[in-house]
Structures are given as C-alpha cells and as structure tokens.
MMTF fields as JSON, N, C-alpha, C and O atoms, coordinates in Angstrom:
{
  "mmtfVersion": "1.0.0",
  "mmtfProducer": "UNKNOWN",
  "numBonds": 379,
  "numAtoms": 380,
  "numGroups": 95,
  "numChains": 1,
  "numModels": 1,
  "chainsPerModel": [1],
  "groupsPerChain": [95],
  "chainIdList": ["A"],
  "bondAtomList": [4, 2, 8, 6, 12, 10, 16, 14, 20, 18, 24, 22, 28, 26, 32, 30, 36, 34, 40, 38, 44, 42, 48, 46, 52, 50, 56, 54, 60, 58, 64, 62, 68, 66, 72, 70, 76, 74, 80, 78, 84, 82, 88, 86, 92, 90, 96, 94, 100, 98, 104, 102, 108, 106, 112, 110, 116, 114, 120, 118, 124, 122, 128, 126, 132, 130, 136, 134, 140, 138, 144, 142, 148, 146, 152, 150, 156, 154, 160, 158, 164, 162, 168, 166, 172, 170, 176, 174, 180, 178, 184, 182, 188, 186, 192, 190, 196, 194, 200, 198, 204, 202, 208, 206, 212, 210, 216, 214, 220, 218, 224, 222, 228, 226, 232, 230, 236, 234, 240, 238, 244, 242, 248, 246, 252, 250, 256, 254, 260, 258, 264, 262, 268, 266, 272, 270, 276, 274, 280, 278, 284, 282, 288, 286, 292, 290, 296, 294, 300, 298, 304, 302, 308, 306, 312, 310, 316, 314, 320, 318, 324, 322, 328, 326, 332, 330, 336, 334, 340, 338, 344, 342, 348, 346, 352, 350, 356, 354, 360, 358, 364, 362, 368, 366, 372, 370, 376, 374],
  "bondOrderList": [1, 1, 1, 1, 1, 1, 1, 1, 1, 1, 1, 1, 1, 1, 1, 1, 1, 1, 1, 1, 1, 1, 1, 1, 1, 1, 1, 1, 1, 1, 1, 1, 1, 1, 1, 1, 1, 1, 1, 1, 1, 1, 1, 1, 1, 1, 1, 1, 1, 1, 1, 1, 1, 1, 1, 1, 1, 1, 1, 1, 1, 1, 1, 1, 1, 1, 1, 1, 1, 1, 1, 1, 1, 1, 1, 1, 1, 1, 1, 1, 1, 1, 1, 1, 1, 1, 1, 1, 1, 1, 1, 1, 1, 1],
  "groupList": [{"groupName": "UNK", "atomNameList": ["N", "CA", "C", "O"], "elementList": ["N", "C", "C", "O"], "formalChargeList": [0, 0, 0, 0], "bondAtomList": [1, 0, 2, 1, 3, 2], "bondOrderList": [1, 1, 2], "singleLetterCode": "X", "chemCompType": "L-PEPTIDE LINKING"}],
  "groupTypeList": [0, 0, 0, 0, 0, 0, 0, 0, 0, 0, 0, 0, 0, 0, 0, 0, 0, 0, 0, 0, 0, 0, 0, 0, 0, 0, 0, 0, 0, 0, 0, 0, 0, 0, 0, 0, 0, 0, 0, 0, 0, 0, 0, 0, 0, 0, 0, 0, 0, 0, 0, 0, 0, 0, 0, 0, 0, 0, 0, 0, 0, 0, 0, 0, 0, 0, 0, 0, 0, 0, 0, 0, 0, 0, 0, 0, 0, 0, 0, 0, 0, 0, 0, 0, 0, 0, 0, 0, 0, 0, 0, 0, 0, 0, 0],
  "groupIdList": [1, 2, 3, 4, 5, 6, 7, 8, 9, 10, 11, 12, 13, 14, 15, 16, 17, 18, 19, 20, 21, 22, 23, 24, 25, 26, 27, 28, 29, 30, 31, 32, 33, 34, 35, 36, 37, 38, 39, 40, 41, 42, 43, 44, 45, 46, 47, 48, 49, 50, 51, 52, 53, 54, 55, 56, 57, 58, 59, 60, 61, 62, 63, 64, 65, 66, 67, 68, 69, 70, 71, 72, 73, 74, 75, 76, 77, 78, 79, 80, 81, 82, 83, 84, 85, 86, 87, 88, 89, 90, 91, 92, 93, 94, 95],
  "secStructList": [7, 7, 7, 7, 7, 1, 1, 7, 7, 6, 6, 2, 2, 2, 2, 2, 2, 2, 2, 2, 2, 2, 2, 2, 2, 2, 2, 2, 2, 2, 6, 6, 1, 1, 7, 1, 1, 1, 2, 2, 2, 2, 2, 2, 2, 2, 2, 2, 2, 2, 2, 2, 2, 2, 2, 2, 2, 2, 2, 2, 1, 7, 4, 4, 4, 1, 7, 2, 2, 2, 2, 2, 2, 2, 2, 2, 2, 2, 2, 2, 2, 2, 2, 2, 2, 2, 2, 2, 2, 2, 2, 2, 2, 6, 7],
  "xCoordList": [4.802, 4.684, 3.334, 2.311, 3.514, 2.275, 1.368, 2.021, -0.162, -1.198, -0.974, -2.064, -0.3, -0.387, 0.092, 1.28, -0.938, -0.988, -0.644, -0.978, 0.095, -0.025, -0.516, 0.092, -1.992, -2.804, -3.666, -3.44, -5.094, -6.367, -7.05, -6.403, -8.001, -9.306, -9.753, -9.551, -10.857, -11.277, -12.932, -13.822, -13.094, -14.197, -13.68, -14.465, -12.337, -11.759, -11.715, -11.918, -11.313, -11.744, -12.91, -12.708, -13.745, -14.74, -15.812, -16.691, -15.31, -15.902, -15.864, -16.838, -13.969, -13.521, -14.369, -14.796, -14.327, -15.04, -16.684, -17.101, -17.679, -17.95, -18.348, -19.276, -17.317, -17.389, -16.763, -17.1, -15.578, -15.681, -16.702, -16.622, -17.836, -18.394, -19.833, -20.512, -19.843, -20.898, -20.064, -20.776, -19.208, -18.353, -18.628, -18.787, -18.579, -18.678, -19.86, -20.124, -21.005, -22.659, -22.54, -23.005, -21.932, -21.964, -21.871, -22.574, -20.538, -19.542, -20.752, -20.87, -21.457, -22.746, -23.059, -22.769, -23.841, -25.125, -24.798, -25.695, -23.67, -23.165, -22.949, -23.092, -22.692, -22.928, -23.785, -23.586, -25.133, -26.211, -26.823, -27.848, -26.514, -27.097, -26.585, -27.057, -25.565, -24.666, -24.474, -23.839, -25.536, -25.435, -24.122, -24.174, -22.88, -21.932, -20.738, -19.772, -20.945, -19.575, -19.287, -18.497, -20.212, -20.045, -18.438, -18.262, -17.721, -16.679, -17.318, -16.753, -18.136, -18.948, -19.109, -18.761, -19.583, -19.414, -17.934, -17.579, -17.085, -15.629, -14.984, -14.168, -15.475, -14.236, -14.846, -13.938, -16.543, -16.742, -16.116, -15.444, -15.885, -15.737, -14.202, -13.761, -13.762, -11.962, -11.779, -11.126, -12.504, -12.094, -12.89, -12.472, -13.712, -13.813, -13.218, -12.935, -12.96, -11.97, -10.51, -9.983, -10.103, -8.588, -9.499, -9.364, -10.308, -10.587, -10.815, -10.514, -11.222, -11.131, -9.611, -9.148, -8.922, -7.463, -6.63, -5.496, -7.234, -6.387, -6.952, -6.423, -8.118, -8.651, -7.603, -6.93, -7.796, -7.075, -5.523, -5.107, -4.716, -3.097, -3.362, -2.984, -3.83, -3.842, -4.18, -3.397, -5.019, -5.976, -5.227, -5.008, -4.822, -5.239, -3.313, -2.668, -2.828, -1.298, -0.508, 0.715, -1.095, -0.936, -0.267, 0.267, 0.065, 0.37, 0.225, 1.077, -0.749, -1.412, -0.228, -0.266, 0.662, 1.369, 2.703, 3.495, 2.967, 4.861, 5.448, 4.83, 6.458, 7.253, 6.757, 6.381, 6.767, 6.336, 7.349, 6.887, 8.348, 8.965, 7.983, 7.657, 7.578, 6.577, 5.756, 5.817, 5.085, 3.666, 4.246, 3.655, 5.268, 5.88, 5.906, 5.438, 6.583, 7.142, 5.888, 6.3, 4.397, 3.478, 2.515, 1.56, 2.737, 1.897, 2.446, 1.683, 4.173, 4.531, 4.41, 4.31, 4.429, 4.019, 2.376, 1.839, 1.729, 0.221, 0.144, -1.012, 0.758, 0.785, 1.308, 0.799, 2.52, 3.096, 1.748, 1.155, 1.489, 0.336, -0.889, -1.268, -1.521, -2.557, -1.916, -2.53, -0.753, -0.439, -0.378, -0.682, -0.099, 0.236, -1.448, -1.741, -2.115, -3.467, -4.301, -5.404, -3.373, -4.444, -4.011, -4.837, -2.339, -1.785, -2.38, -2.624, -2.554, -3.075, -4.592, -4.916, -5.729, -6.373, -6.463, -7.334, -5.507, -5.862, -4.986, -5.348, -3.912, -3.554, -4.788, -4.789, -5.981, -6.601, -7.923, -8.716, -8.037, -9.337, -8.546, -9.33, -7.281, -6.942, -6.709, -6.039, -7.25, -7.115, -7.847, -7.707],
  "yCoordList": [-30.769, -29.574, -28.915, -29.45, -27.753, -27.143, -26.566, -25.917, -26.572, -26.349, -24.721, -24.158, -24.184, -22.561, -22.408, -22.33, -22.379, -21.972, -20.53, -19.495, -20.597, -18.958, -18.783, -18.08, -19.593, -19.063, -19.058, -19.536, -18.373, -18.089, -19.503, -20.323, -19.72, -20.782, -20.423, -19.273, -21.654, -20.81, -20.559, -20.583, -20.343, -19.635, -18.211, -17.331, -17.721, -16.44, -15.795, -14.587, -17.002, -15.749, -16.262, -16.792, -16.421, -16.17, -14.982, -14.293, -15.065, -13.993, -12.515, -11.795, -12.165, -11.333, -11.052, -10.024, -12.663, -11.721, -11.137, -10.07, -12.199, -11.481, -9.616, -9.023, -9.178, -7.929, -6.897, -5.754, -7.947, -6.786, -6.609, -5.761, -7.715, -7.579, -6.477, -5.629, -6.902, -5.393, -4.457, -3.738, -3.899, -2.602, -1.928, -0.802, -3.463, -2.721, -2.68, -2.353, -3.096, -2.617, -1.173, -0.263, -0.899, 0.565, 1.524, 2.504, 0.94, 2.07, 2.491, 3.619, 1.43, 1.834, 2.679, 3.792, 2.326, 2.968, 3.951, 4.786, 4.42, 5.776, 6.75, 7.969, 6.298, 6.835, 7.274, 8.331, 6.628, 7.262, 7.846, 8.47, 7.802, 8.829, 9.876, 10.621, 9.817, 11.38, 12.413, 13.444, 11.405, 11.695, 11.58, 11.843, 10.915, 10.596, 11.009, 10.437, 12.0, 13.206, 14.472, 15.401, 14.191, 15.262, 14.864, 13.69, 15.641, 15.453, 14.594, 13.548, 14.86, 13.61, 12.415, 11.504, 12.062, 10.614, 10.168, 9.229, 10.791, 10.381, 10.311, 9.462, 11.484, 11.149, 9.324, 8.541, 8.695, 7.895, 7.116, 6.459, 6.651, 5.914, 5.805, 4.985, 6.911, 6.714, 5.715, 4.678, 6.375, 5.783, 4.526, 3.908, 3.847, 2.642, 1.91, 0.745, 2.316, 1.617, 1.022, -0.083, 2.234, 2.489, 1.405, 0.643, 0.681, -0.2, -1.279, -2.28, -1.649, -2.988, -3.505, -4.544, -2.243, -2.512, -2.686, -3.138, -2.251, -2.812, -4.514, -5.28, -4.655, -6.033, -7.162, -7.962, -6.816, -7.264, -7.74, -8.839, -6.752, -6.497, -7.391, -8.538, -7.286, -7.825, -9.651, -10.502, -9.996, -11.381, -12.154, -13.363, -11.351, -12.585, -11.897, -12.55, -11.445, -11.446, -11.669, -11.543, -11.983, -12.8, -11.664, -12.151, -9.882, -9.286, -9.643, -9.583, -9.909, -10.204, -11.424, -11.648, -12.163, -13.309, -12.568, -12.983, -11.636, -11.093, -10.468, -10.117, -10.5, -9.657, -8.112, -7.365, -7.711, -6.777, -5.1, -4.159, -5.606, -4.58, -4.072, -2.919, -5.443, -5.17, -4.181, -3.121, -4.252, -3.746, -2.274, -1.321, -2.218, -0.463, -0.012, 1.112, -0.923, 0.204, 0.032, 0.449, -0.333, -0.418, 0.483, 0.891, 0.891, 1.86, 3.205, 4.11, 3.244, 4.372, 4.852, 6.035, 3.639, 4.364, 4.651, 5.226, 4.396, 4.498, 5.708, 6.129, 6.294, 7.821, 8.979, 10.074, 8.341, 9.556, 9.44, 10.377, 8.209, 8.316, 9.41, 10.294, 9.084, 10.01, 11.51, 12.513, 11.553, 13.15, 13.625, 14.817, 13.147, 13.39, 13.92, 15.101, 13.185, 13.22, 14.606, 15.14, 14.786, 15.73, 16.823, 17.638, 17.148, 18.121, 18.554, 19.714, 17.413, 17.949, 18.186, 18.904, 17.396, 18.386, 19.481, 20.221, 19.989, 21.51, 22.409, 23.572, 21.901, 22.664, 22.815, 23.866, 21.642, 21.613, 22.738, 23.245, 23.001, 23.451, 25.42, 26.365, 25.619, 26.889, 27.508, 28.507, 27.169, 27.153, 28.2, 28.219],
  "zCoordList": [29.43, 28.625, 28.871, 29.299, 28.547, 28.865, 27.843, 27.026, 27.548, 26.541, 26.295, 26.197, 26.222, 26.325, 24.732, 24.417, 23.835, 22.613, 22.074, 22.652, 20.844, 20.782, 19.485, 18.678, 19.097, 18.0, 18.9, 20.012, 18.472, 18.624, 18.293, 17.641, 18.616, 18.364, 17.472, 17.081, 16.549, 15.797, 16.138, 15.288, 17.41, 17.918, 18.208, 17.854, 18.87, 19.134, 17.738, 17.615, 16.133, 15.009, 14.766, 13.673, 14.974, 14.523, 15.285, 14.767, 16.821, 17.485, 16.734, 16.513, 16.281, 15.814, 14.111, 13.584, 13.599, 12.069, 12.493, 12.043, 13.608, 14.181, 14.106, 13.557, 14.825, 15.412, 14.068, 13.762, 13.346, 12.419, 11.245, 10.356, 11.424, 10.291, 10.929, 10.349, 12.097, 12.904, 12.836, 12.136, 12.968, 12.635, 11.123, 10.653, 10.605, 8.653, 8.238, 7.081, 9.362, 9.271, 9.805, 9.118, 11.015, 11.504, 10.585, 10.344, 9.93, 9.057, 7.739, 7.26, 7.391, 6.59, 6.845, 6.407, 7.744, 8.499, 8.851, 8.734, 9.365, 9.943, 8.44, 8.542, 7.425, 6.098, 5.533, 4.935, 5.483, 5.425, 6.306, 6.031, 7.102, 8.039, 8.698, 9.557, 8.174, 8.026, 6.731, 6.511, 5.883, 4.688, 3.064, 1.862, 4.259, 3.224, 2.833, 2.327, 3.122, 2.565, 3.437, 3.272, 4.441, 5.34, 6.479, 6.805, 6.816, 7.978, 9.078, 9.395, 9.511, 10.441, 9.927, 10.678, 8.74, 8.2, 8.162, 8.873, 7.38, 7.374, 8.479, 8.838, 9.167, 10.81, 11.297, 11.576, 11.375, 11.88, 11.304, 12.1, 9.693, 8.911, 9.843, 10.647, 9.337, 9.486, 11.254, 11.373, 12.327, 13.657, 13.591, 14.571, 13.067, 12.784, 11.758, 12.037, 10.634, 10.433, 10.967, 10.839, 11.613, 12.77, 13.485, 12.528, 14.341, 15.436, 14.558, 15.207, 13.318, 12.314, 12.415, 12.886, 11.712, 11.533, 12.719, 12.56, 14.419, 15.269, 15.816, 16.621, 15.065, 15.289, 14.905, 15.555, 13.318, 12.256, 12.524, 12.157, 13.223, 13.341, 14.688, 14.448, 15.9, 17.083, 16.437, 16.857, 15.721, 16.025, 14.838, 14.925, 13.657, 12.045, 12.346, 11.525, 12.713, 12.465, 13.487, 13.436, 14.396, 16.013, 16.691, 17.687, 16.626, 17.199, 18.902, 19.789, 18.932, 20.908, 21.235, 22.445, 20.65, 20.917, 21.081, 21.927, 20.425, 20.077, 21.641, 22.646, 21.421, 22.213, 22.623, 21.719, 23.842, 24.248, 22.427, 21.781, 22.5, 22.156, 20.948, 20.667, 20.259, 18.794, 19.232, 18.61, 20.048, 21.051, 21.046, 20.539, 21.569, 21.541, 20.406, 20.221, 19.074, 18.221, 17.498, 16.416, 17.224, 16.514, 17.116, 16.456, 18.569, 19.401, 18.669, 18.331, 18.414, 18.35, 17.011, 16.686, 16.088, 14.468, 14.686, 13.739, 15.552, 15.262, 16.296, 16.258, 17.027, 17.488, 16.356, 16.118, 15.738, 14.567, 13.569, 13.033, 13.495, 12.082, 12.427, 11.658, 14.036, 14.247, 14.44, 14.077, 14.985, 14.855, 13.597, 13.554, 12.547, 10.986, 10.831, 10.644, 10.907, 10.225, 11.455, 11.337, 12.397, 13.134, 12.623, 12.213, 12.508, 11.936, 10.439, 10.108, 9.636, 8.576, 8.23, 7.284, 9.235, 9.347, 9.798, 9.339, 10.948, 11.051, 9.836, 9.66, 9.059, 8.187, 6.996, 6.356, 6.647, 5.627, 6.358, 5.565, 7.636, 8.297, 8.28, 8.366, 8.183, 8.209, 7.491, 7.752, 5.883, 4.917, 4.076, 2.853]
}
C-alpha cells in the first residue's frame, strides 16, 4: 500500500494558521492606514479576506483532496459571487 495521505500535516496547518494569521495583521494595518472607511480600506479588507477564505475552504475542509468536479463547481459559484459584487458596485457608484 502506498503512504499517499489525503490530510495535511500538522506542520502544513500550521504553516497555513501561519499565513492566515499575517493576513489578519495586514487586514489591520491596511485599516489604519487607509484610515478605515474609505473604499480603499474595504476593497483591501474584502480581497484579503476572499484569500483567508480560499485558505480556509482549500486546507481545514480538505477541498485540495476532492474530486476535480468540486474544484469546478466552487470556482464557478466564486465567479457568479465576484460578478454579483462587481455589478453591484457599479450600480451603487452610478448612483
């Protein structure tokens, strides 16, 4: 039989809490120094969060292990989701 595991180590999560816990220093820091409430703070906030949450879905829910098909239909709700949100910012920016 062969060693080909399909969990992570727990050095691979720990790399990952890791990186998301420097991400959720960024997401700070990019707050105050955008001052907070400006569209520049939120757009950073939002696309780092979106790269936490593809950490998250890929590593702690073993997505990186499944069937290719999962991989498609989770690419394709996460294209409708970003078209939704681009559409409605330009409906909230034409306003």
């Amino acid at each position: 039989m062969s060693k080909h595991s399909h969990s992570p180590s727990y050095k691979y999560d720990l790399i990952t809490f890791a990186a998301l816990m420097i991400l959720t220093i960024i997401t700070i820091w990019a707050s105050y120094a955008t001052g907070g409430t400006s569209v520049l703070a939120v757009s950073v906030a939002m696309l780092i969060a979106t790269i936490k949450a593809t950490f998250v879905v890929r590593n702690f829910m073993h997505i990186k292990y499944d069937h290719i098909i999962y991989k498609v239909f989770i690419g394709i709700v996460m294209l409708l989701f970003l078209s939704f949100i681009v559409l409605l910012g330009i409906d909230y920016a034409l306003r």
